[in-house]
C-alpha positions as CSV (number, residue, x, y, z in Angstrom):
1,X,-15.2,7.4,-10.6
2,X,-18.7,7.8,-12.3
3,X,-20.0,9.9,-14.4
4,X,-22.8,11.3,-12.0
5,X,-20.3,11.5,-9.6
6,X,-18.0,13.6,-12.0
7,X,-20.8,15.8,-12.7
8,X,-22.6,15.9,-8.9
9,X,-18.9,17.4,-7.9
10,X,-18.0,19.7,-10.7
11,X,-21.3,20.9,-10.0
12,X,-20.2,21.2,-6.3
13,X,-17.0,23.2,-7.6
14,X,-18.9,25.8,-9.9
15,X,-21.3,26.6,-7.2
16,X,-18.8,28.3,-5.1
17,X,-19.1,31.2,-8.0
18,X,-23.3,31.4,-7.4
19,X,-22.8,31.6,-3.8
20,X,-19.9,34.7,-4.4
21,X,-22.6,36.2,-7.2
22,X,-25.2,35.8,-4.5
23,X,-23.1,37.6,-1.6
24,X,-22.6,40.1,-4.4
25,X,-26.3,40.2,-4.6
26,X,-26.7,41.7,-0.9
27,X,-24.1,43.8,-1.4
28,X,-26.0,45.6,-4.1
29,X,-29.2,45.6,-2.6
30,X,-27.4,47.6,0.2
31,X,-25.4,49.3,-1.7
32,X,-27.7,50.9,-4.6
33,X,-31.2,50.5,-3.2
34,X,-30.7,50.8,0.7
35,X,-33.8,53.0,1.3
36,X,-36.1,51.4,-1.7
37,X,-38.8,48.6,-1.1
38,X,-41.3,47.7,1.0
39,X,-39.4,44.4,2.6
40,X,-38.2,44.2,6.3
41,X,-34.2,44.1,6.0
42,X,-34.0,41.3,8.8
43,X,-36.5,39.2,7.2
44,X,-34.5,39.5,3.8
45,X,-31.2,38.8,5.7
46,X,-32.2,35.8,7.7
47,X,-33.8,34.2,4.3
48,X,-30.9,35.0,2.6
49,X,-28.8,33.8,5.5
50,X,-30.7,30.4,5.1
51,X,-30.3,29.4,1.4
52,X,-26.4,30.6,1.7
53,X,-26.4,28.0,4.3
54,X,-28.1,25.3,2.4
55,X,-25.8,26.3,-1.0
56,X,-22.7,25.8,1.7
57,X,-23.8,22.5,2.8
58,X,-24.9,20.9,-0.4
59,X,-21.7,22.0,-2.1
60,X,-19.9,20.4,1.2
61,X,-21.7,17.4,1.0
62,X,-21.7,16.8,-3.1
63,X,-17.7,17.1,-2.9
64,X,-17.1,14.2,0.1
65,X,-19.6,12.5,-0.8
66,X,-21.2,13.1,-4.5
67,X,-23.5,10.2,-4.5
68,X,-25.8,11.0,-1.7
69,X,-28.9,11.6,-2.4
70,X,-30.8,15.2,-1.9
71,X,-27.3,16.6,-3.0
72,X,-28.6,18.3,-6.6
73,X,-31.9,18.7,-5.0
74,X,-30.5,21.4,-2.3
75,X,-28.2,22.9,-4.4
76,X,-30.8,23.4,-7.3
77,X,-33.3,24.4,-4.2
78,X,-30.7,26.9,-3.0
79,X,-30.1,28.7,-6.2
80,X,-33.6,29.4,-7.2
81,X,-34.3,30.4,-3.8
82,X,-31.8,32.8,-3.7
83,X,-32.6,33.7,-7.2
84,X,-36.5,34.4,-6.3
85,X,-35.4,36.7,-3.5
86,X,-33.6,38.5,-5.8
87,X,-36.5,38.6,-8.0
88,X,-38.7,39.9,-6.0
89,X,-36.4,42.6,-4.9
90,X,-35.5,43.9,-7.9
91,X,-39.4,44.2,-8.6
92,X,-40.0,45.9,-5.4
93,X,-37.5,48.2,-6.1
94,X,-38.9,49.2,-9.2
95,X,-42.2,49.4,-7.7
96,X,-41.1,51.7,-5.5
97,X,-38.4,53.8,-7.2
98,X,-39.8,53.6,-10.9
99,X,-37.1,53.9,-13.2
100,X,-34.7,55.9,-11.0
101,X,-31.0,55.2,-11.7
102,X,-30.4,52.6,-8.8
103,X,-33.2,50.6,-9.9
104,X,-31.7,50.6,-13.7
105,X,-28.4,49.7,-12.1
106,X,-29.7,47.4,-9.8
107,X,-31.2,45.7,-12.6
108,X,-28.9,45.0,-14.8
109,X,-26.8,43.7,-11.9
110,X,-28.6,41.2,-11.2
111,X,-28.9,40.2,-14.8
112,X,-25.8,40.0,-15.1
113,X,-25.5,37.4,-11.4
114,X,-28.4,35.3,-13.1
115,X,-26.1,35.0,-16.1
116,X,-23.6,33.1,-13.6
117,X,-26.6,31.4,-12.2
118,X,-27.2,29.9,-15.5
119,X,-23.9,28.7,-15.9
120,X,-23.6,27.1,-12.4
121,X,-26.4,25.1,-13.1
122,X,-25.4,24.4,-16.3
123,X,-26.1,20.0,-16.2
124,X,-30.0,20.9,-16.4
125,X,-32.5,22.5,-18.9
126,X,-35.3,23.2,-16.2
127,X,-32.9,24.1,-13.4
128,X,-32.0,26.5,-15.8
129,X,-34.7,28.0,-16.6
130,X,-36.3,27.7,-12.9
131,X,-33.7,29.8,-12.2
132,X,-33.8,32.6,-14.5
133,X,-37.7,33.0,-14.6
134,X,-36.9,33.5,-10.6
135,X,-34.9,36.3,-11.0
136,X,-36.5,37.8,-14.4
137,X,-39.9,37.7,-14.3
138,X,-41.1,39.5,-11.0
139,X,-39.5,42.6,-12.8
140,X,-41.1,41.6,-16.0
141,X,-44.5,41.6,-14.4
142,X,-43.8,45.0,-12.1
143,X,-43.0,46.7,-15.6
144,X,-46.1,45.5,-17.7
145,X,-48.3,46.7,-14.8
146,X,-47.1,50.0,-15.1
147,X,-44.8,50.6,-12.3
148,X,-41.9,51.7,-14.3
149,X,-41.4,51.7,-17.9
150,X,-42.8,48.8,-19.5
151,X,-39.4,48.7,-21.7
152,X,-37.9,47.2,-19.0
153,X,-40.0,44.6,-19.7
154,X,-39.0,44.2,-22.8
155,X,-35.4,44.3,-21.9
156,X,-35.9,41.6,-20.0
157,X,-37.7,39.6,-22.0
158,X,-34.6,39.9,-24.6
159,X,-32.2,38.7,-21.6
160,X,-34.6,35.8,-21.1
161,X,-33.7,34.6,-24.5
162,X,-29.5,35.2,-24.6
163,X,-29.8,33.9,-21.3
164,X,-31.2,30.8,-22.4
165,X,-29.1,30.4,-25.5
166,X,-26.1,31.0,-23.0
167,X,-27.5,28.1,-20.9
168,X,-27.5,25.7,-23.9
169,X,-23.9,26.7,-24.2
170,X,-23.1,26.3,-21.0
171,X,-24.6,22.8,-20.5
172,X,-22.6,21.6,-23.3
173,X,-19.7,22.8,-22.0
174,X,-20.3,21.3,-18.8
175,X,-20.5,17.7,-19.7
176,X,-17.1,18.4,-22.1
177,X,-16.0,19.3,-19.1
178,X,-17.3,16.6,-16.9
179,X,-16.6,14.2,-19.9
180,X,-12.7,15.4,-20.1
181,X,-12.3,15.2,-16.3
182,X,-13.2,11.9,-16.1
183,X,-11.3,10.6,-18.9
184,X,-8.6,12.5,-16.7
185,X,-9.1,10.3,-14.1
186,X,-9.3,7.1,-15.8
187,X,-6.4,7.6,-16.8
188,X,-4.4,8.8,-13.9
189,X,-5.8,5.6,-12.4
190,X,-4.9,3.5,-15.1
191,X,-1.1,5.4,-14.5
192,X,-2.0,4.4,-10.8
193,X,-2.3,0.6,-11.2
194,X,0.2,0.0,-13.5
195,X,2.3,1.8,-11.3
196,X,1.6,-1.0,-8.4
197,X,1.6,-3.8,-11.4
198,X,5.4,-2.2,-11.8
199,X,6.1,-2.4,-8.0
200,X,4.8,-6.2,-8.1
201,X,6.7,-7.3,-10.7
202,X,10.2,-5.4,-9.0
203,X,9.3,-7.2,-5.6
204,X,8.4,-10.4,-7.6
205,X,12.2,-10.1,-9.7
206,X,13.8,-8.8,-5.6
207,X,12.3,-12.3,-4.2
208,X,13.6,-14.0,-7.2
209,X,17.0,-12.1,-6.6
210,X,16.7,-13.1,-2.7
211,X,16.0,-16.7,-3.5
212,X,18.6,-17.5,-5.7
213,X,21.3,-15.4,-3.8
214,X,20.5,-16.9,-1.0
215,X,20.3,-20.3,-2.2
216,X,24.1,-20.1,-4.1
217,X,25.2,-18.6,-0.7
218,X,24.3,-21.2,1.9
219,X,25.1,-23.8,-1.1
220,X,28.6,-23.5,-0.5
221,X,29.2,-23.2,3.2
222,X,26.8,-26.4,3.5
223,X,28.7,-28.3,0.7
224,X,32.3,-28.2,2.6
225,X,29.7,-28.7,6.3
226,X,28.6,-31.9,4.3
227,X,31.8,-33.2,3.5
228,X,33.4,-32.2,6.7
229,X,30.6,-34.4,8.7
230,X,31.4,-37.3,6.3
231,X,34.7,-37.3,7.2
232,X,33.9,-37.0,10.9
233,X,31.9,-39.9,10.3
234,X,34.4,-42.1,8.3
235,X,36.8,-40.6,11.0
236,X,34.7,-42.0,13.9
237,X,33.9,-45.2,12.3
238,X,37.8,-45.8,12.3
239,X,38.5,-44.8,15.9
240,X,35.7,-47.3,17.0
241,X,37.9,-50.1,14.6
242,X,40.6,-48.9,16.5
243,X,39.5,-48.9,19.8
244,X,37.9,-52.2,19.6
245,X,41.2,-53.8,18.6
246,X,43.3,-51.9,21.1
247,X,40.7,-53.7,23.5
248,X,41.7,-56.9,22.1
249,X,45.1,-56.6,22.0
250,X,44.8,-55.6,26.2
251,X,42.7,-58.3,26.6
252,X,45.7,-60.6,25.1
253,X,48.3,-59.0,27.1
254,X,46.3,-59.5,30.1
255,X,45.7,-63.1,30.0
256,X,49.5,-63.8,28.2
257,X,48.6,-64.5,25.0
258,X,50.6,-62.3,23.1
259,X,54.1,-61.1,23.5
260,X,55.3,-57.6,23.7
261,X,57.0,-57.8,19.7
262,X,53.7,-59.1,18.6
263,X,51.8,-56.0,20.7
264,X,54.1,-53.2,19.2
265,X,53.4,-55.3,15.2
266,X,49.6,-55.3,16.3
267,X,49.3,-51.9,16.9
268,X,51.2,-50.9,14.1
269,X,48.4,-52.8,11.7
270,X,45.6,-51.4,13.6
271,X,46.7,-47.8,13.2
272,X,47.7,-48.8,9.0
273,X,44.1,-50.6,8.9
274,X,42.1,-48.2,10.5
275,X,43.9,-44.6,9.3
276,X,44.6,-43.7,12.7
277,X,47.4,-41.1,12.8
278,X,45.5,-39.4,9.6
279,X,42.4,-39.6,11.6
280,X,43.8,-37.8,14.5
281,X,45.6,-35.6,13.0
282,X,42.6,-34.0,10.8
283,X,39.2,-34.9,12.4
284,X,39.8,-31.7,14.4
285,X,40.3,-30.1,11.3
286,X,37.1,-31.2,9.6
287,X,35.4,-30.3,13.4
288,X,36.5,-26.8,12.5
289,X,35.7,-26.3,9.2
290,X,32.1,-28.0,9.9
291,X,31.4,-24.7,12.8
292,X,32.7,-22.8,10.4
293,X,30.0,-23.5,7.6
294,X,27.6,-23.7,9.8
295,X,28.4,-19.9,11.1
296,X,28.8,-18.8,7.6
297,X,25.1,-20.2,7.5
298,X,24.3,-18.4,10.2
299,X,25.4,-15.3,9.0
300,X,23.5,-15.5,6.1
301,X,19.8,-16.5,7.9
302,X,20.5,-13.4,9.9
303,X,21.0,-11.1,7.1
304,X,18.2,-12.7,5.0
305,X,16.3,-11.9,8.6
306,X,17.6,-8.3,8.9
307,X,16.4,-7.7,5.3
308,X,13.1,-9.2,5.5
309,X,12.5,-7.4,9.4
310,X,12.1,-4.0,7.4
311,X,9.9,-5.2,4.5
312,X,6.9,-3.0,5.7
313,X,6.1,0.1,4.2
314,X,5.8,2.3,7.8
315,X,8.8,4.8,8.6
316,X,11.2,3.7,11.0
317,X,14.7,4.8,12.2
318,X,17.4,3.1,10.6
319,X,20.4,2.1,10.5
320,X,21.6,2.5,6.4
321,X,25.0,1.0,7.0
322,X,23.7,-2.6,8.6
323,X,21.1,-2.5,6.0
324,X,23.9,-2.0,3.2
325,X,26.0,-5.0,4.8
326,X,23.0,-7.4,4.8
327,X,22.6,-6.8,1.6
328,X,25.7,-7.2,0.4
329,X,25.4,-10.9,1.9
330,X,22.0,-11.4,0.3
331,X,23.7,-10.5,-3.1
332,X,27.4,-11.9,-2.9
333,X,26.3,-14.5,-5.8
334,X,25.6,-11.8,-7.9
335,X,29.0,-9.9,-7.0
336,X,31.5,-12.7,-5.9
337,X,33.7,-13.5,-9.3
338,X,33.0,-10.5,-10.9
339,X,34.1,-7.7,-8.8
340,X,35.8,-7.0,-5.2
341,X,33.3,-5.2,-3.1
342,X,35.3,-2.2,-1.6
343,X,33.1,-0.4,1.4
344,X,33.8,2.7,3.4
345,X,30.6,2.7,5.4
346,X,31.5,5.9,7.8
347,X,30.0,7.0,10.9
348,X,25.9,8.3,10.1
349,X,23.1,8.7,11.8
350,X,19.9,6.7,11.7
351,X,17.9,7.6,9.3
352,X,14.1,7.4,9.3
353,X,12.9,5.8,6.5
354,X,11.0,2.5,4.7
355,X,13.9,0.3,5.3
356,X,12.4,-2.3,3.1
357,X,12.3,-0.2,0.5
358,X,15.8,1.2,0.6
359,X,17.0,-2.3,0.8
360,X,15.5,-2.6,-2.8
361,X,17.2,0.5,-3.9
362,X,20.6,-1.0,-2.5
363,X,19.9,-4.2,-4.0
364,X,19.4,-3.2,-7.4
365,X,22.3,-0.7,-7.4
366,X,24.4,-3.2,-6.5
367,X,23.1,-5.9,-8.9
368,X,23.4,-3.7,-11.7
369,X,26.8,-2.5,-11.1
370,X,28.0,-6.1,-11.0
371,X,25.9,-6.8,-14.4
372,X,27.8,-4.0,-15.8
373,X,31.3,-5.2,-14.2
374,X,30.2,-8.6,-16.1
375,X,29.3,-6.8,-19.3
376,X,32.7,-5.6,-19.6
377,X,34.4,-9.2,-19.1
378,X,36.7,-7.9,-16.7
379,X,37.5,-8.4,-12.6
380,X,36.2,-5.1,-11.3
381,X,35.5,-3.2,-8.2
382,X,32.3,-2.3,-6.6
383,X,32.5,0.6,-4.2
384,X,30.2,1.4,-1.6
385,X,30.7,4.9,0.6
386,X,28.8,6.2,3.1
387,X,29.3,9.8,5.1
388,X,27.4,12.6,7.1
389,X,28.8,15.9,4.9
390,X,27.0,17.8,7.4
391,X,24.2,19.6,5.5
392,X,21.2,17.8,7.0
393,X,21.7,14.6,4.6
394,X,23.4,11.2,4.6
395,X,24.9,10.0,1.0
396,X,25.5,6.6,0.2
397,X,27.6,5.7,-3.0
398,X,28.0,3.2,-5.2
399,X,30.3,3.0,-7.7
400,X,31.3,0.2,-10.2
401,X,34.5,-0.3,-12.8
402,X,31.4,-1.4,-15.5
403,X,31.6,0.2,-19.5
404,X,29.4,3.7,-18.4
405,X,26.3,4.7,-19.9
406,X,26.2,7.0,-22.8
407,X,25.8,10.6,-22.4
408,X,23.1,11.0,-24.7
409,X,21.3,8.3,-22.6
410,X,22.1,9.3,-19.4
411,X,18.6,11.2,-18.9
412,X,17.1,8.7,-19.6
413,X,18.0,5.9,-17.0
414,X,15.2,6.9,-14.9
415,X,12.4,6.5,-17.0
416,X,10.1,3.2,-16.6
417,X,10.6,0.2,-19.3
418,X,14.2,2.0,-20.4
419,X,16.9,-0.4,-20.5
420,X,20.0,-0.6,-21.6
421,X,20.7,-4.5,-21.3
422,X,20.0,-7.4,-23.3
423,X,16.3,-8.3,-23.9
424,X,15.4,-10.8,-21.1
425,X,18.0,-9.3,-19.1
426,X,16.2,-6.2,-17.9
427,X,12.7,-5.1,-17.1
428,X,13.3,-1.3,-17.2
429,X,11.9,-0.9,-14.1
430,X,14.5,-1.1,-11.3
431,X,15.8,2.1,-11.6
432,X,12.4,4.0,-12.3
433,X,11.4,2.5,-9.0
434,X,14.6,3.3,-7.0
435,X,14.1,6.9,-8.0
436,X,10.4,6.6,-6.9
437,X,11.0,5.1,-3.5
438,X,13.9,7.8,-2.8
439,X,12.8,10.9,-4.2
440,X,8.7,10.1,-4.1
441,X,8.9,9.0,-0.7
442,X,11.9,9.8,1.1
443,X,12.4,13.3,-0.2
444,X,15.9,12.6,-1.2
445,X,17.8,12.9,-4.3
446,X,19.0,10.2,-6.9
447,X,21.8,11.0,-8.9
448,X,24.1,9.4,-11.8
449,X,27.7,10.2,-12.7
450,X,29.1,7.8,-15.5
451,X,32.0,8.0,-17.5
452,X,32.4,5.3,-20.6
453,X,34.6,3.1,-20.1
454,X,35.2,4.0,-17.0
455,X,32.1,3.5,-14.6
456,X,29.4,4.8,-12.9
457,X,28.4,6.0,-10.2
458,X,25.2,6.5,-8.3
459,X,24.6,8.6,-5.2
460,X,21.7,8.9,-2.8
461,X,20.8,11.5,-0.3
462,X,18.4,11.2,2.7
463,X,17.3,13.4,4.8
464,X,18.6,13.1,8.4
């Protein structure tokens, strides 16, 4: 945001007080000089009614939209108006009441609204000034032509200056202002985009996660599919050997040119030749463990699929424990080895939520608890829980046999950049944004329980 702009809508802001002061204003004039002056009450009213509108509208307009143009204009158009009417008031009051005590109150009154004037329009020298000679000098000029006492005059002449001094004050003060609240917002909005350079770089480091887990996963199931189909291959290659001597052999027997001892010794070198007993005995085997891979393979494309369907950002009912379960099979290379995953997913309701999101959260809880399992160099356990206690929530747990975190670090977890593993092992930022995408935008609670040398736990509540 600009600087004009800054200034175009703290102007906007302090404006509200000249339009109060100017209400004020009417007040008085009914208040302490109801019967005084020459001036037809409608008249005054519907002027007044008018500029209040105008002040209304320019502030309305310089806070949505601060950069239009005729927004200073109306407002500074506004305040001297209203400032002249008072002007002329208080001189007709004095012309007519002389120095009576209403017109000494009345006055001072509006002295004192013009001093509020001066600060409202506190970016400009000549605004300034516009303003004040508006509201001082009718009564200065009433006084020196003998309708009162020509002290008043004076007086005001005095209020001319502190007034003045005030305004110089008052437009310093402004652009500190103006100056601080824009350095304000350069900063929240430097906060901002770092805050989305953060998110990148945790979706960037998920993908990463993603790719590689799913890369070791279907490595496996494909490698024992590829040498399944090679020995289905080698396997057929031996029947057709087989076949086409067992055709032979027929053939012989059909036209006599073989006995029945040389038969039985032929078949017993075709089936030594070509592996046929071994072949039939285990090609059904390798048929087996071939759809086997391939619906291990399967299972894995449709969790990847279930994890990427709910990568958008829009609120949608959900069910947690299918998302937990895909990505568990998204992240098995990070936990197989290291720990047994335990799960107790009980019976919850959907939840309405950024499932995308939430699979984040899941998938860095579980990564780091196997990082911690792996820290510790022992087999562990992962635990994941799930249950409806009833009180409008649904918890999910997850728990891990790692080394703990440190008490005196435990408050810490949460913060961005903290991290606790190696350099180039952790970014700092997984956690930070977990909490972010469960409390900031779920309205739901994060919380850690750890125990050195016994584990940690972490356990998330949603609403229902």
């Amino acid at each position: 945001m600009s600087r004009a702009e800054t200034a175009i809508r703290e102007l906007g802001t302090r404006s509200l007080s000249g339009i109060l002061g100017n209400l004020m204003m009417l007040g008085a004039t009914e208040f302490l000089a109801p019967d005084a002056g020459t001036f037809s009450r409608p008249l005054v009213f519907s002027i007044f009614a008018v500029l209040i509108g105008i002040r209304i509208f320019a502030r309305r307009r310089s806070m949505n939209y601060p950069l239009r143009r005729g927004n200073v204009a109306m407002m500074a158009i506004a305040a001297v108006g209203c400032n002249t009417l008072w002007g002329v008031m208080i001189a007709n009051v004095h012309s007519v009441s002389g120095v009576g005590m209403a017109a000494v109150i009345y006055t001072f009154y509006a002295c004192g609204i013009s001093v509020g004037t001066v600060v409202v329009l506190a970016p400009s020298a000549w605004m300034q000034r516009t303003a004040l000679v508006a509201v001082t000098m009718p009564a200065i000029v009433i006084a020196l032509a003998g309708h009162g006492v020509p002290a008043f005059g004076v007086l005001h002449g005095i209020f001319i200056a502190y007034a003045l001094v005030m305004g110089k004050v008052a437009t310093r003060e402004f652009w500190q202002n103006v100056d601080a609240n824009a350095q304000m917002r350069d900063e929240v909005k430097q906060r901002l985009a770092i805050e989305v350079e953060l998110r990148q770089a945790q979706k960037l480091e998920a993908i990463g996660r993603l790719a590689a887990g799913i890369a070791h996963e279907i490595n496996t199931p494909v490698q024992f599919i590829n040498d399944s189909c090679t020995f289905l291959s080698e396997g057929i290659h031996s029947l057709e050997g087989g076949l086409a001597g067992y055709r032979s052999l027929v053939d012989d027997l059909v036209e006599s040119r073989c006995s029945a001892d040389d038969a039985r010794a032929r078949i017993g070198q075709l089936e030594t030749e070509h592996d046929l007993v071994y072949m039939s005995e285990h090609l059904d085997d390798a048929a087996k463990r071939a759809l086997d891979g391939l619906e291990r393979v399967a299972k894995i494309v449709r969790a990847t699929k279930d994890f990427a369907s709910s990568r958008n950002v829009h609120k949608a009912p959900a069910n947690l424990n299918e998302a937990i379960a895909s990505t568990l099979v998204i992240c098995g290379h990070e936990t197989n080895g290291v720990a047994d995953v335990v799960t107790e997913l009980g019976a919850i309701p959907l939840v309405v939520c950024s499932g995308g999101e939430l699979n984040q959260v899941f998938l860095n809880l579980i990564v780091n608890a196997a990082q911690a399992i792996a820290e510790k160099h022992e087999h562990g356990t992962i635990k994941i829980k799930t249950w409806n206690p009833g009180d409008g929530y649904v918890k999910i747990a997850i728990s891990d046999t790692g080394g703990g975190i440190p008490v005196e670090i435990l408050d810490k977890i949460f913060e961005p950049f903290f991290t606790t593993k190696a350099v180039g092992k952790g970014s700092g930022q997984g956690l930070a944004i977990a909490r972010s995408i469960v409390v900031g935008k779920h309205g739901g609670t994060l919380d850690v329980a750890s125990q050195l040398g016994v584990g940690t736990t972490f356990t998330i509540a949603l609403p229902a």
